[in-house]
TIFIZA-278533 format. One record per residue (C-alpha): residue in three letters; x, y, z. Coordinates in pm, whole numbers, padded with zeros to 5 digits, always signed. Last residue first. Layout:
! residues N
alaXYZ ...
END
This chain:
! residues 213
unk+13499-01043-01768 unk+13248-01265-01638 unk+13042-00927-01535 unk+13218-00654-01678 unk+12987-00480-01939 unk+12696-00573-01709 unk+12823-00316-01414 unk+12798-00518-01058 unk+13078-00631-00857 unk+13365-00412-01065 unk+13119-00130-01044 unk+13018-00112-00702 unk+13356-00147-00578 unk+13415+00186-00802 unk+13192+00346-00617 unk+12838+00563-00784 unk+12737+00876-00857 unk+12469+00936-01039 unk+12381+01013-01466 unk+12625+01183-01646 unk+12952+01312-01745 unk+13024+01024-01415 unk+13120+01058-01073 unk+13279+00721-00909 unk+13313+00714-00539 unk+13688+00539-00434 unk+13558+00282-00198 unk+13698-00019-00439 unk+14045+00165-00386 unk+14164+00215-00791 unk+14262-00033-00961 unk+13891-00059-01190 unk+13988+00302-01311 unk+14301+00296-01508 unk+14360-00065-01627 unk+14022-00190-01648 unk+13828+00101-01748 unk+14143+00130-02037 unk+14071-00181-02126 unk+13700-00203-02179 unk+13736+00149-02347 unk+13978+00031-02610 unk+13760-00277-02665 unk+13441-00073-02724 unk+13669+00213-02970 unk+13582+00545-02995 unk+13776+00856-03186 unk+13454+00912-03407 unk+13108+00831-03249 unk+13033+00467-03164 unk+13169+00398-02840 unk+12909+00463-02603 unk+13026+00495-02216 unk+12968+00256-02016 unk+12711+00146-01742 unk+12586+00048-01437 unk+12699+00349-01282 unk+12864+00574-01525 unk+13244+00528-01708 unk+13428+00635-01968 unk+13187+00972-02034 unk+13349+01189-01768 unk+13525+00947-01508 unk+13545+01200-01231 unk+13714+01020-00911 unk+13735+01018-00579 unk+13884+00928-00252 unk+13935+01271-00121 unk+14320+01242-00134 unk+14348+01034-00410 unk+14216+01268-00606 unk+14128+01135-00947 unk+14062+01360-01278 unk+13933+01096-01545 unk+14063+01179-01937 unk+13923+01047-02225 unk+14190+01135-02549 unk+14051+00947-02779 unk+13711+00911-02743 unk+13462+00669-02582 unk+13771+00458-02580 unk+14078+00584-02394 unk+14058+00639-02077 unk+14381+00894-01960 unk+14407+00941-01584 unk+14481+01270-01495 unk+14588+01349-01128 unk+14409+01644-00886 unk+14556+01800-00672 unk+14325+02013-00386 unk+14558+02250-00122 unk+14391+02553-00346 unk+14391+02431-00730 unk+14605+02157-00836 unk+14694+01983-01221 unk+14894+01682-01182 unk+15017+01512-01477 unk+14983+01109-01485 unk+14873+01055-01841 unk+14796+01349-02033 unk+14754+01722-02024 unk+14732+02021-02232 unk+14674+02392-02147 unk+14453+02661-02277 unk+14220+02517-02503 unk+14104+02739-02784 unk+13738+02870-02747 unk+13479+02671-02855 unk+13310+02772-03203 unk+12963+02919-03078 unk+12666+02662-03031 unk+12320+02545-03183 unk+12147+02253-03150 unk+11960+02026-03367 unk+12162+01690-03295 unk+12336+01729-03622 unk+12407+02108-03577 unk+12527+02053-03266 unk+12792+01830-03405 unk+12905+02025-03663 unk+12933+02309-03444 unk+13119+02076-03207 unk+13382+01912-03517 unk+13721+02151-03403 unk+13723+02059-03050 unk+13546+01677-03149 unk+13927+01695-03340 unk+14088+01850-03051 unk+14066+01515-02818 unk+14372+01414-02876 unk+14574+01719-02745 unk+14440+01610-02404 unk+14236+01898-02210 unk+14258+02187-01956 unk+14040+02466-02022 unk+14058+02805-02054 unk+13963+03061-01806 unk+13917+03441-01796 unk+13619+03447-01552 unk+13356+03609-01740 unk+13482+03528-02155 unk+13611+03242-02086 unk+13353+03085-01859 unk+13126+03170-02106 unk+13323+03000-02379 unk+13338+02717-02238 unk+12963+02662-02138 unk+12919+02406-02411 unk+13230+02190-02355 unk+13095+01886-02213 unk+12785+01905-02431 unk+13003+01912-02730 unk+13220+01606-02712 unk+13550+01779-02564 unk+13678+01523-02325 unk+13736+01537-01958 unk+13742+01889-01958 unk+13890+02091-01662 unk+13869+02479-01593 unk+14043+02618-01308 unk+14067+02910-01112 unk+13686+02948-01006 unk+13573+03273-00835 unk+13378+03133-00535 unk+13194+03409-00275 unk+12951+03129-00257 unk+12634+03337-00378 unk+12855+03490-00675 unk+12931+03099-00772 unk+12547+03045-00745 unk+12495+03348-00961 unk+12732+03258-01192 unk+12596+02878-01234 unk+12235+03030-01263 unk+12375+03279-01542 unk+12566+03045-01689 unk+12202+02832-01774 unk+12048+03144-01878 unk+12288+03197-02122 unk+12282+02921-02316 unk+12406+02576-02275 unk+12634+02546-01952 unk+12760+02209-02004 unk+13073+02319-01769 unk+13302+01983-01779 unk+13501+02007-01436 unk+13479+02308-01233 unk+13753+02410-01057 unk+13785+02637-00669 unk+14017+02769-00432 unk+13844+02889-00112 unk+14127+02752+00124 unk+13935+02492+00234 unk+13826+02342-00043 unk+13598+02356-00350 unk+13478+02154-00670 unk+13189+02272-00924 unk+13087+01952-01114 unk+12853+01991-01422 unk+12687+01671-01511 unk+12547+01717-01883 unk+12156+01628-01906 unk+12175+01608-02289 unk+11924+01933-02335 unk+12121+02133-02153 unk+12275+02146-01769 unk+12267+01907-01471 unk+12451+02081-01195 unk+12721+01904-00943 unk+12855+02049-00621 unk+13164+01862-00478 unk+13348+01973-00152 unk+13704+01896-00093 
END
């Protein structure tokens, strides 16, 4: 599998654009925030000969679910989410309107998923790890296969998530970074909503919120 990633709108959003060998392709939390930002991210698909098939959200805070509704309305797609994460769904325009920003309602998810389910595109499967804490329904997408994972907004390197908006909980997150991620193959590389990469070896050795933990 290869991994592209973009930085898009004014909350530096990691954008990840994932391809194999047969083509097939997903993007994972498209922060596309206006127009001009799809239009680079369409062009670049254009450039690849990539038509993407699958549209992932690791949670629905706004700037992970800005460019929904562009990919909806060019490529046909609706995302792939846990049910608990439709109330920051339903609250984005409020949201945006706090931080200054401005947004269409999101489009209607078009599939759930939780713990454990599988969701695949080309010879690429990808398995949903639910990480509760920043918000409810946190998902990571893991391939074992390519020894990675996308951790959204649980996890970043040398960092956590924050756990102060509505749905998040510090101790929830602790655990579930624990429990879901931190068993993972130390060599397993870590991307995160935002920020760099980084291993999950790394992590367990070195992020503050764990040392003496």
């Amino acid at each position: 599998m290869e991994i592209y990633r973009f930085i898009f709108s004014p909350i530096e959003v990691n954008t990840f654009i994932l391809t194999d060998e047969t083509g097939s392709s997903a993007i994972i939390d498209c922060g596309c925030y206006d127009s001009s930002e799809f239009g680079r991210l369409a062009g670049w698909l254009d450039n690849k000969g990539l038509e993407p098939e699958l549209l992932l959200n690791t949670h629905c805070h706004l700037d992970h679910i800005f460019g929904n509704n562009y990919l909806l309305e060019k490529y046909g797609l609706k995302a792939v989410c846990h049910e608990l994460e439709e109330p920051n769904r339903n609250n984005a325009l409020n949201y945006a309107a706090f931080w200054g920003l401005t947004m269409d309602p999101p489009p209607e998810p078009g599939s759930l998923i939780s713990e454990g389910q599988e969701v695949a595109f080309g010879n690429t499967t990808l398995r949903a790890l639910h990480v509760p804490g920043h918000s409810a329904g946190s998902l990571a997408f893991y391939s074992e296969k390519d020894n990675v994972v996308f951790t959204g907004d649980a996890l970043f390197a040398g960092g956590i998530g924050r756990t102060d908006l509505p749905g998040g909980d510090y101790r929830t997150l602790i655990t579930s970074i624990k429990e879901k991620l931190f068993i993972l193959p130390p060599e397993t590389v870590v991307w995160p909503g935002h920020g760099e990469k980084t291993t999950v070896g790394a992590e367990i050795n070195s992020n503050p919120y764990f040392i003496n933990t």
